[in-house]
Each structure stands twice: as structure tokens, then as C-alpha cells.
C-alpha positions as CSV (number, residue, x, y, z in Angstrom):
1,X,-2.0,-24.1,-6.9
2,X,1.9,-24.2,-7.0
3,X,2.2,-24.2,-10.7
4,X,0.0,-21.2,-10.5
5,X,2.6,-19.3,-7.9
6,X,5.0,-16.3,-9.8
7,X,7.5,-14.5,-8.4
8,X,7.6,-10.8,-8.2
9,X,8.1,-8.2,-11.2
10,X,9.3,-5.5,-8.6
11,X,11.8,-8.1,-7.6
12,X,12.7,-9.2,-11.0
13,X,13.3,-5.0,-11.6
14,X,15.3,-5.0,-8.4
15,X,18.2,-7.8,-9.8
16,X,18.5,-5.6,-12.8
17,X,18.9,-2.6,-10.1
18,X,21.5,-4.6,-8.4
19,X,23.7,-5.7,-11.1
20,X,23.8,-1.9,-12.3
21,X,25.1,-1.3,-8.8
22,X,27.4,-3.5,-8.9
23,X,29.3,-1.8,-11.9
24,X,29.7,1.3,-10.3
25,X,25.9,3.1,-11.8
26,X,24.0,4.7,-9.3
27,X,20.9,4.1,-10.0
28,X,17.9,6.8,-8.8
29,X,15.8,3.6,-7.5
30,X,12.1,3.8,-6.9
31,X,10.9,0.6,-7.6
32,X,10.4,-0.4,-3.9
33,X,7.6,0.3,-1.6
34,X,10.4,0.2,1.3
35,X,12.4,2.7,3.3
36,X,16.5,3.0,2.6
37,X,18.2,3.2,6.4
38,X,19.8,6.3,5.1
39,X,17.0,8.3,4.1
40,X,14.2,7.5,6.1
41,X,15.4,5.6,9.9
42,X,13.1,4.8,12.3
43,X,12.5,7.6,15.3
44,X,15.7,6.7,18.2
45,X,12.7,7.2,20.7
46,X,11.3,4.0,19.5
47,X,14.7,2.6,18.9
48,X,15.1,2.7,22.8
49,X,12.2,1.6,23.5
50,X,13.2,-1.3,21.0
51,X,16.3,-2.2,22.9
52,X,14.8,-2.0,26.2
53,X,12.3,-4.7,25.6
54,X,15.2,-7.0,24.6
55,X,17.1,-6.0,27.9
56,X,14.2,-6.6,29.9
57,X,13.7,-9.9,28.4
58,X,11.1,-9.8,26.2
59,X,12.2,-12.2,23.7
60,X,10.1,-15.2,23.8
61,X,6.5,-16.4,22.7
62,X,4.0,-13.5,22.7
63,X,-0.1,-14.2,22.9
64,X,-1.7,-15.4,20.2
65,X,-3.8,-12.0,19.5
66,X,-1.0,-10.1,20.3
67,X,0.6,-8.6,23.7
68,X,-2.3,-7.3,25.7
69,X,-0.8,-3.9,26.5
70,X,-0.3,-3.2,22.9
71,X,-3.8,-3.9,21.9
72,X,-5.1,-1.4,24.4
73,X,-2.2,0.9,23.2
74,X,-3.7,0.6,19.1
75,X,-7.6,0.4,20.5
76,X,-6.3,4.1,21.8
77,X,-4.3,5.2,18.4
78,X,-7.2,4.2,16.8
79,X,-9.5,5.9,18.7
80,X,-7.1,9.4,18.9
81,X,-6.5,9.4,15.0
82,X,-9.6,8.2,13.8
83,X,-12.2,8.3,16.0
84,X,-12.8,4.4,15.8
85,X,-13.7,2.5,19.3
86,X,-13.3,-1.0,19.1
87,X,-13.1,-3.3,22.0
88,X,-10.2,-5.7,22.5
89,X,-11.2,-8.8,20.6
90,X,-12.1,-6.9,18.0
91,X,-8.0,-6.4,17.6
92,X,-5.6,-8.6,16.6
93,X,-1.7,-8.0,16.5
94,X,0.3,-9.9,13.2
95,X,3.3,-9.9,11.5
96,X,2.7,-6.4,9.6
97,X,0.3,-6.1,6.8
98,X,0.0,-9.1,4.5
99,X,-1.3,-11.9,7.6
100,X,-4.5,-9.5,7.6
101,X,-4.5,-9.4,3.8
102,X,-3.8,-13.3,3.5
103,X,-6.0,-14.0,6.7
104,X,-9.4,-12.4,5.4
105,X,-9.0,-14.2,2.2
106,X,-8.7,-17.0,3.8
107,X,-10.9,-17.1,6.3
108,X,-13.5,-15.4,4.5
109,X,-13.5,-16.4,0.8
110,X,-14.3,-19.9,-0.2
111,X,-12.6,-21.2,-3.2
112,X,-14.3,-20.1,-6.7
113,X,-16.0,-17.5,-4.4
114,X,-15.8,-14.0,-6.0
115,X,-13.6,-11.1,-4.8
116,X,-14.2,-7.4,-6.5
117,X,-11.0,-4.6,-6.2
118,X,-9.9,-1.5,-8.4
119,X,-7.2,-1.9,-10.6
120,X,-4.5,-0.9,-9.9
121,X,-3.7,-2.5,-6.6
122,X,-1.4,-4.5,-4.8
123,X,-0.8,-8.2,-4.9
124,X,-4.7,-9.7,-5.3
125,X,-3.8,-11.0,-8.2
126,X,-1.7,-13.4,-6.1
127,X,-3.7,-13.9,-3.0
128,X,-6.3,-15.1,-5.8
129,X,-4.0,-18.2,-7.0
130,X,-3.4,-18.9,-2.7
131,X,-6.3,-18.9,-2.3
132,X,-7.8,-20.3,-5.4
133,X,-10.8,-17.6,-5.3
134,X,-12.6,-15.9,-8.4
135,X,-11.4,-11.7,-9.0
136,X,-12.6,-9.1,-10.8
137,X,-9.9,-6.2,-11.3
138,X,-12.4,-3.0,-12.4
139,X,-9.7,-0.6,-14.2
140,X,-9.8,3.3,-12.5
141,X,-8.7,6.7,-14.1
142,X,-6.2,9.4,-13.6
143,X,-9.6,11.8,-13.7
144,X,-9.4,10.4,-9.7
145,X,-6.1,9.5,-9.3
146,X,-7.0,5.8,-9.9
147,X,-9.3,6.0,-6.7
148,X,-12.3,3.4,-7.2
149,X,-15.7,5.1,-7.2
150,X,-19.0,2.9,-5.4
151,X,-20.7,3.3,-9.0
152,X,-17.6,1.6,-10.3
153,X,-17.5,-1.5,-8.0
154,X,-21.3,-2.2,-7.0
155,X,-22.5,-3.8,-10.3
156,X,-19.9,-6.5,-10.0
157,X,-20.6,-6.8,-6.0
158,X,-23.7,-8.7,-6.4
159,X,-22.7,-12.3,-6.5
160,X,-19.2,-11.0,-4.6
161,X,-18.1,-12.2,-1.2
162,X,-15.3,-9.6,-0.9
163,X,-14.2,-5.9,-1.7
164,X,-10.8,-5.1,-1.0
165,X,-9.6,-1.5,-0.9
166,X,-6.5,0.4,-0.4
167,X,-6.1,4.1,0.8
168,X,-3.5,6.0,0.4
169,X,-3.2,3.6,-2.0
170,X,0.0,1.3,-3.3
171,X,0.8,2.0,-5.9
172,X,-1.1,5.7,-7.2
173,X,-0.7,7.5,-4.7
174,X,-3.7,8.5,-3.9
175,X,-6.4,8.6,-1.4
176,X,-10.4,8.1,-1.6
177,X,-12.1,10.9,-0.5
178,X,-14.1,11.1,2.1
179,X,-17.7,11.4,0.1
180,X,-16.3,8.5,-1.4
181,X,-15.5,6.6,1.4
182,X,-18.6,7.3,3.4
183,X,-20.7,6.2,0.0
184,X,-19.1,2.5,0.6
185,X,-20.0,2.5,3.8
186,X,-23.6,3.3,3.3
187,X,-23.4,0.8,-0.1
188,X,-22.1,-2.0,2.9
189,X,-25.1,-1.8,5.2
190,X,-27.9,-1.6,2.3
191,X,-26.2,-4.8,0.3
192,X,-26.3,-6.6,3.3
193,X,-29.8,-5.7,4.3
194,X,-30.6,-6.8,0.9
195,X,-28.7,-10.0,1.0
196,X,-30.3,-10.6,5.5
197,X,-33.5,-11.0,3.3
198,X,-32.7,-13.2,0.5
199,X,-30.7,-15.5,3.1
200,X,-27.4,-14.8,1.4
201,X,-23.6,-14.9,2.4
202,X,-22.6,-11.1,3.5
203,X,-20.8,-9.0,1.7
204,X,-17.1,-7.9,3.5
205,X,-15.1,-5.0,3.2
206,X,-11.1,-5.8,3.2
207,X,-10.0,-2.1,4.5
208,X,-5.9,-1.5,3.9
209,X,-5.3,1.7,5.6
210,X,-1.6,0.5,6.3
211,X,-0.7,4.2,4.6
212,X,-3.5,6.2,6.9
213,X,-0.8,8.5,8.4
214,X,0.7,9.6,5.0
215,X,-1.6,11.9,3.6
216,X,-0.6,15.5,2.9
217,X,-2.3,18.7,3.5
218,X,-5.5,18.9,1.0
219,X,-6.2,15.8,1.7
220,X,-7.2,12.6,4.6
221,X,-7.8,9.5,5.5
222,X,-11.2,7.6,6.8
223,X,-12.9,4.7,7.8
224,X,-16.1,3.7,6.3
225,X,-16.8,2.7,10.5
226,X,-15.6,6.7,11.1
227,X,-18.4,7.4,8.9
228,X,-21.2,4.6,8.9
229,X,-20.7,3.3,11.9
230,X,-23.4,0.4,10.6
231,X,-21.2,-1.1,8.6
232,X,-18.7,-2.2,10.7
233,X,-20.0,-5.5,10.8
234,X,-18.5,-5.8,7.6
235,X,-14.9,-4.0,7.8
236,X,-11.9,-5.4,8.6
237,X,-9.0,-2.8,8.9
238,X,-5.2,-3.7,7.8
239,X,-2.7,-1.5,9.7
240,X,0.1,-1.5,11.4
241,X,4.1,0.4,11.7
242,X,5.0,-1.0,8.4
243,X,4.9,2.4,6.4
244,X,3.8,5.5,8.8
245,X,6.7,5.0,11.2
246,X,9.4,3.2,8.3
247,X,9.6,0.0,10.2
248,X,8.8,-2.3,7.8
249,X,11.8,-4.8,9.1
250,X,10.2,-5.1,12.3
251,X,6.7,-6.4,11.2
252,X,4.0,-5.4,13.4
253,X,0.7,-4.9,12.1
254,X,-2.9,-5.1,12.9
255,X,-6.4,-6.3,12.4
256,X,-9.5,-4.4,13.9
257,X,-12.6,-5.6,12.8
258,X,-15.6,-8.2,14.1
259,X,-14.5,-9.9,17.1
260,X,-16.2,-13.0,15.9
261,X,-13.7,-12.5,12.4
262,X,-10.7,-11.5,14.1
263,X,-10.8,-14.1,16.9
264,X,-10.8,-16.6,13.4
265,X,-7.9,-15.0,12.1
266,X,-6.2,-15.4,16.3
267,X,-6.8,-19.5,15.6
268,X,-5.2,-19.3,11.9
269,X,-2.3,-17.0,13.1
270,X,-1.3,-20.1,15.6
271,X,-1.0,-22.8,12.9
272,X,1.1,-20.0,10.7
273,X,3.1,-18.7,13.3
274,X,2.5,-14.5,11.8
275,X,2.9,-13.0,15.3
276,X,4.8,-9.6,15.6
277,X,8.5,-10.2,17.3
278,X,7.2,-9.9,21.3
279,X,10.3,-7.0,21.6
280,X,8.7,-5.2,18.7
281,X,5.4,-5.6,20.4
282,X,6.3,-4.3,23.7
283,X,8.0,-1.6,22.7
284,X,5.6,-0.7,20.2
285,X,2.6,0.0,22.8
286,X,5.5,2.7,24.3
287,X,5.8,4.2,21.1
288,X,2.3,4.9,20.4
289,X,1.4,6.5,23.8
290,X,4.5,8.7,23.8
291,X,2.5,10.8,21.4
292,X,4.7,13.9,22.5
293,X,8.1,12.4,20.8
294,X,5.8,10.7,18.1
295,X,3.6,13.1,16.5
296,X,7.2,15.6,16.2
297,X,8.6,12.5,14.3
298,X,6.5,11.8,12.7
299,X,6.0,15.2,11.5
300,X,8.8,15.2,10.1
301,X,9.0,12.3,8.2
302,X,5.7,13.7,6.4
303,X,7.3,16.4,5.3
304,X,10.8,14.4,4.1
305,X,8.4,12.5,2.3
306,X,6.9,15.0,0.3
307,X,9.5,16.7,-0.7
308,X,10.7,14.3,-2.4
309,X,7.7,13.6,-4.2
310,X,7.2,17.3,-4.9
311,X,10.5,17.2,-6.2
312,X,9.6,14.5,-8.8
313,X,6.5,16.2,-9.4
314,X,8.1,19.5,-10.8
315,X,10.6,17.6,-12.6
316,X,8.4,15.5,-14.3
317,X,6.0,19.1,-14.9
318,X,8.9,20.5,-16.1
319,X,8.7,17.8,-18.8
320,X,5.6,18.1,-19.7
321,X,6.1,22.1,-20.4
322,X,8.7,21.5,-22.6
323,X,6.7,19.3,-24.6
324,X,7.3,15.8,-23.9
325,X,4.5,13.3,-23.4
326,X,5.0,12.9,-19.7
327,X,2.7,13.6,-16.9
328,X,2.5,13.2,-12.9
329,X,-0.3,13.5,-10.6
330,X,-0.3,15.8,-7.6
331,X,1.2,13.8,-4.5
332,X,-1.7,12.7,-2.6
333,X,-0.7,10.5,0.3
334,X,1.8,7.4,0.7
335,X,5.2,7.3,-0.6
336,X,4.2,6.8,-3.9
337,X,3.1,8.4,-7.0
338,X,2.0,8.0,-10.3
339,X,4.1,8.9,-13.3
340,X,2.7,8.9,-17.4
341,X,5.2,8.7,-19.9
342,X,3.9,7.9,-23.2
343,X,6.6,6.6,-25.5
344,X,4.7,3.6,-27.2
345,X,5.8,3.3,-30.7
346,X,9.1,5.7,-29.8
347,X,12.2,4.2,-31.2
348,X,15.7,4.4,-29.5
349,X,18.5,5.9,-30.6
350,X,19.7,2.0,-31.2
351,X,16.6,1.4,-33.6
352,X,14.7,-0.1,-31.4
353,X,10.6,0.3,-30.7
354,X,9.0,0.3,-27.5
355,X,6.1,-1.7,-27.9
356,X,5.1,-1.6,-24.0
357,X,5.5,0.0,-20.4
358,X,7.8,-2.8,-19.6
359,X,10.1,-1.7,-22.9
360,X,9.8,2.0,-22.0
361,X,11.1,1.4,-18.3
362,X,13.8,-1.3,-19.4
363,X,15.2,1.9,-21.6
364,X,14.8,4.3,-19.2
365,X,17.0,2.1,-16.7
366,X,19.7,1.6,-19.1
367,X,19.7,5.3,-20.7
368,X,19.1,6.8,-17.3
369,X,19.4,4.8,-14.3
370,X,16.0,5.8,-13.7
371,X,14.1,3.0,-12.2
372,X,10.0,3.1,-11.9
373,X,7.4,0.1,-11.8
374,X,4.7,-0.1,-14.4
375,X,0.6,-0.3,-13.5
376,X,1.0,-3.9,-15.1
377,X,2.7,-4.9,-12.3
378,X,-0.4,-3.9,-10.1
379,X,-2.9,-6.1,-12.2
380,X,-3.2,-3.3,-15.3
381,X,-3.6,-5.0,-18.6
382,X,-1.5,-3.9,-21.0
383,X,-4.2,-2.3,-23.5
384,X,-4.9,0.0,-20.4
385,X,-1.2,0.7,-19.0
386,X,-1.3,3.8,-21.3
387,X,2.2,4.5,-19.9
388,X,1.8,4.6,-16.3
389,X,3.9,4.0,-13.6
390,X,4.8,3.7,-10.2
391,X,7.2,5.9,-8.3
392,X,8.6,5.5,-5.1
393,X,10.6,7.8,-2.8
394,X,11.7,5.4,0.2
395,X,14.8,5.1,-1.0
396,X,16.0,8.1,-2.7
397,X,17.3,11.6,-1.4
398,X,15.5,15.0,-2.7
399,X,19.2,15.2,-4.5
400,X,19.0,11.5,-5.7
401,X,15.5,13.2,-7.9
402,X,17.1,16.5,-8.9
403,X,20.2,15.1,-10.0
404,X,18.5,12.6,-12.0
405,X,16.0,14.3,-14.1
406,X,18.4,15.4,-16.9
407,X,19.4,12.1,-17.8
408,X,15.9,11.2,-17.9
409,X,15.2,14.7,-20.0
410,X,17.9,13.4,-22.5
411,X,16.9,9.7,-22.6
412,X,13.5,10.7,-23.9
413,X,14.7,13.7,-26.1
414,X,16.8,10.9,-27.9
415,X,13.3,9.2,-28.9
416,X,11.7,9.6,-32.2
């Protein structure tokens, strides 16, 4: 297993990111799914809140499933936003999203057991070599904004032990709708019907809803449990601070699922030690009841959010008009979206031809200092990359965008 263990692209992007910066280039960087201090802080409610849990003292050992008060104070967020009523075992508070992710694999998944996703998404591909488990990437199409349909997935389900799903997603952009959703959540309950009978293993749903309060107007997030509330036997939500309230520093997440499952995932998270910092904790249950100070915040952020992404939208559609093989889907939810530019057999003004994503955003760094990560990054193969990338806005200004785009309109003018 440790010779199968690889570091990550995104990171490998971010050192060529950094030594640009360090010669003076400032680089229009949306490579990371992260939030710059200067563009996007946290709320100063919650900040207080933060310090006075270390003033009061709050700095040792927290439970095992998480400080008691915050658990009631997510059962209550989850129940106001989403309409989902789980009772206290059934939540479990971790160090933000990945000990949920890592946890149901885990726990959950044998090894050479079978786990199904859409492609692309974030990090199976590496949970699969921790784990040692069996995937099946199923590729999805900018006709849906590379949301994974039920008629996709449930052929491959059969002999499968997980599905794993991501919405908003990381890295498109977009989010399932809910027809769609509420069709998995009916595909749950008759699998598992199916499989009560034959005396086989049940079928879970790995639910990342980490993005759930960044969708934009046009669009929502759901629950297959919002919607079939039978299946949530088989459901286990990821959430937590991480992206909706830019705090992914602090790392406080989530799990809200069976109690039976989650109460597994309590016993693993004492041998790992992925508890949220108690502070954190403590003054995260005050931050979710003062609904007041953070729906206004939050508000806000929303709309910083998009328009930066609508900013990159235009300028990208802009491109487009003018002829260039570039396109952009409409922002969706998240801080992400997905960008085509399709420049494969293009040559350089130095004689060079990009064979690959990976070649066309290596020249668009260096002609630009325009900085996107490809699909392939996100478990695409190359033969279906067909020039798609990732772009993120967590760390870039509306100005950062605009000022950009003419570089980028040159760079790929100078292609032939």
C-alpha cells in the first residue's frame, strides 16, 4: 500500500505557483479548493466566539463524538436548512471533511470490495489505494454539468458496497438536481430490498454535501433522507465549516448517518485522534444558533462568491464569441467551476504542441499566469479530458479575473 501512495497534482501545480511568486509574477491562482485571508475571512462574530472559547478554557480533550452542545447545535442546522431530524448518535463531530470520507471507507468497505462514483470527483482515487478497495470511475457530461445520473451508476451498483457522491460538487461546479437526487434515494431502498432477500451485504450511500450552503439562485441542495426518508439507513452525510463559512483551517466537520455506523466511526476516530480542536467546537455550536449574525454573513459571502465566478464566466463567454475554442458552464454552486479550452494539437509561439490538458495549462501558466487544474486530476482519463478544467475563486479578487483575461485572450490568440 505505501508504494501505491502519490502525492498531489494540485500541490505539484501549487510549487510551480510559488516559484512564479517568488520572481515578482502575480499569478491569477485558482488551483485551490481554499479560501485566501484576504478575500474571503471568516465572519468576526464567529471569530469572538473563537477567542472566547480559548479565554474560557476550552483547550483540552473534547468527547470522542464531539462536544455535546455542538451536536445538538448541527442536529438543529440540519434540521432548519434541510429538514433532516436525526437524533444524537446518529452525529458525529471530526476533524472537517476527509475523517468522514476516510472513515466510511474504512469502516464500511472491505478490501477488494467494490466502490462506484462519477468521474470527475475528488480524491477516491486515493482513498482506493488506503484502503486497498476495488473503484469504478463512470465518466459524466457537460450536457449535466458532470452531475452523475441513477441510470448512469446502477448497472455497476450490483456487486458494489459503496456509492460516493458529491454536491455541489468539487471540482464542476455543479449540483444534482433534485429529481435526480430523490431518484437515488428511491434506487437505495429498492437495491436493498432486493439485496434483504438474496441475504446480501447492503448497499451505502457516501453523501458529501460539505458545499450544501453554496448554491446560487436557480438552483439547491438535498438529501436523498430530505426526500426518501427510507433510505436513510443507507446515507451517511459529510459536512461541516470547511467551505460554507471559509474555515477550512479550523477543521470541524460532521457525520450524520446510522447511529449504529457513526458510533463505528466514534471508536475509529479514538485510535486516529480526527477530533475538531475543542475551542473550535465550542464556539462553533455559538455560531450556528446565532442565525441572525450568520445567515447576513453568510449572505454575503454567497454573493462575493459568485461574482467572481460570474466574472470568469463572461470572460471566458467573451472568448468563446470571438471564436476561440473555449467554453464555461453556468456557475452552479461551490466555489468552483468548470472551464473547456480546447487547444490539443495547438502549437506555441516557441514550436511547441500541446499534446494534453496538462500541456495546455503548463502554457497557460507561463504565457499568462493563469493557473486552472485539469479533470485528470479528479480521476478523468486523458482520452476523456477533452480540455476541461477546474477553476477556483477562493483565492482571487473579481479584479484578480478581469485583469487577467487579456493575457489569457493573447496567450491563446498566439496558438496555431
Amino acid at each position: 500500500m505505501g508504494q501505491s501512495m502519490a502525492g498531489s497534482s494540485i500541490l505539484k501545480v501549487a510549487n510551480e505557483i510559488r516559484a512564479l511568486k517568488e520572481d515578482g509574477v502575480k499569478v491569477a491562482n485558482m488551483t485551490v479548493g481554499d479560501f485566501s485571508l484576504s478575500e474571503f475571512p471568516i465572519s468576526p462574530v464567529f471569530k469572538e466566539y473563537l477567542l472566547q472559547a480559548i479565554q474560557e478554557g476550552c483547550t483540552n480533550y473534547p468527547p470522542a463524538a464531539g462536544e455535546k452542545d455542538l451536536r445538538k447545535a448541527v442536529q438543529e442546522h440540519l434540521k432548519r436548512t434541510q429538514g433532516l431530524d436525526y437524533p444524537l448518535d446518529g452525529i458525529a463531530i471530526v476533524a472537517g471533511g476527509r475523517p468522514s470520507l476516510y472513515s466510511t471507507y474504512r469502516l464500511l468497505v472491505d478490501p477488494g470490495d467494490l466502490v462506484v462514483f462519477p468521474v470527475p470527483s475528488w480524491n477516491n482515487h486515493n482513498y482506493r489505494d488506503t484502503c486497498q478497495v476495488k473503484i469504478k470511475g463512470l465518466q459524466t457530461h457537460r450536457a449535466n454539468a458532470f452531475q452523475p445520473t441513477v441510470d448512469l451508476l446502477k448497472e455497476h451498483c450490483k456487486d458494489a458496497r459503496l456509492i460516493v457522491l458529491n454536491t455541489p460538487q468539487n471540482p464542476s461546479g455543479g449540483v444534482m438536481t433534485r429529481a435526480e437526487v430523490e431518484k437515488f434515494g428511491h434506487f437505495l431502498v429498492e437495491e436493498n430490498d432486493r439485496r434483504k432477500q438474496a441475504g446480501e451485504k447492503p448497499l451505502y450511500l457516501l453523501y458529501d454535501q460539505i458545499y450544501s450552503l453554496l448554491t446560487f439562485p436557480g438552483f439547491a441542495h438535498y438529501s436523498p433522507v430530505q426526500l426518501v426518508p427510507e433510505s436513510a439507513a443507507y446515507v451517511l452525510h459529510a459536512d461541516g465549516i470547511s467551505k460554507g463559512f471559509t474555515s477550512t483551517g479550523l477543521r470541524c466537520g460532521w457525520i450524520v448517518g446510522p447511529p449504529s455506523i457513526v458510533r463505528k466511526v466514534v471508536a475509529l476516530g479514538t485510535h486516529v485522534g480526527a477530533w475538531a480542536p475543542r475551542p473550535v467546537q465550542v464556539a462553533t455550536a455559538r455560531w450556528l444558533r446565532d442565525t441572525t449574525n450568520m445567515d447576513a454573513w453568510h449572505g454575503e459571502m454567497i454573493e462575493h462568491v459568485r461574482e467572481r465566478l460570474d466574472a470568469l464566466h463572461d470572460g471566458l463567454q467573451e472568448l468563446n464569441k470571438a471564436g476561440l475554442p473555449v467554453d464555461s458552464i453556468e456557475p452552479q454552486g461551490a466555489i468552483y467551476m468548470s472551464v473547456q479550452l480546447r487547444f490539443v494539437g495547438k502549437t506555441t509561439p516557441d514550436g511547441k504542441v500541446l499534446r494534453n490538458n496538462e500541456d495546455i495549462r503548463a502554457y497557460l501558466l507561463k504565457e499568462a499566469a493563469f493557473a486552472l487544474v485539469s479533470f485528470s486530476a479528479f480521476g478523468v482519463e486523458e482520452e476523456n479530458e477533452d480540455g476541461w478544467f477546474r477553476a477556483s475563486v477562493g483565492a482571487v479578487s473579481k479584479q484578480d479575473i478581469l485583469d487577467v483575461m487579456p493575457a489569457v485572450r493573447r496567450a491563446l490568440e498566439a496558438l496555431v
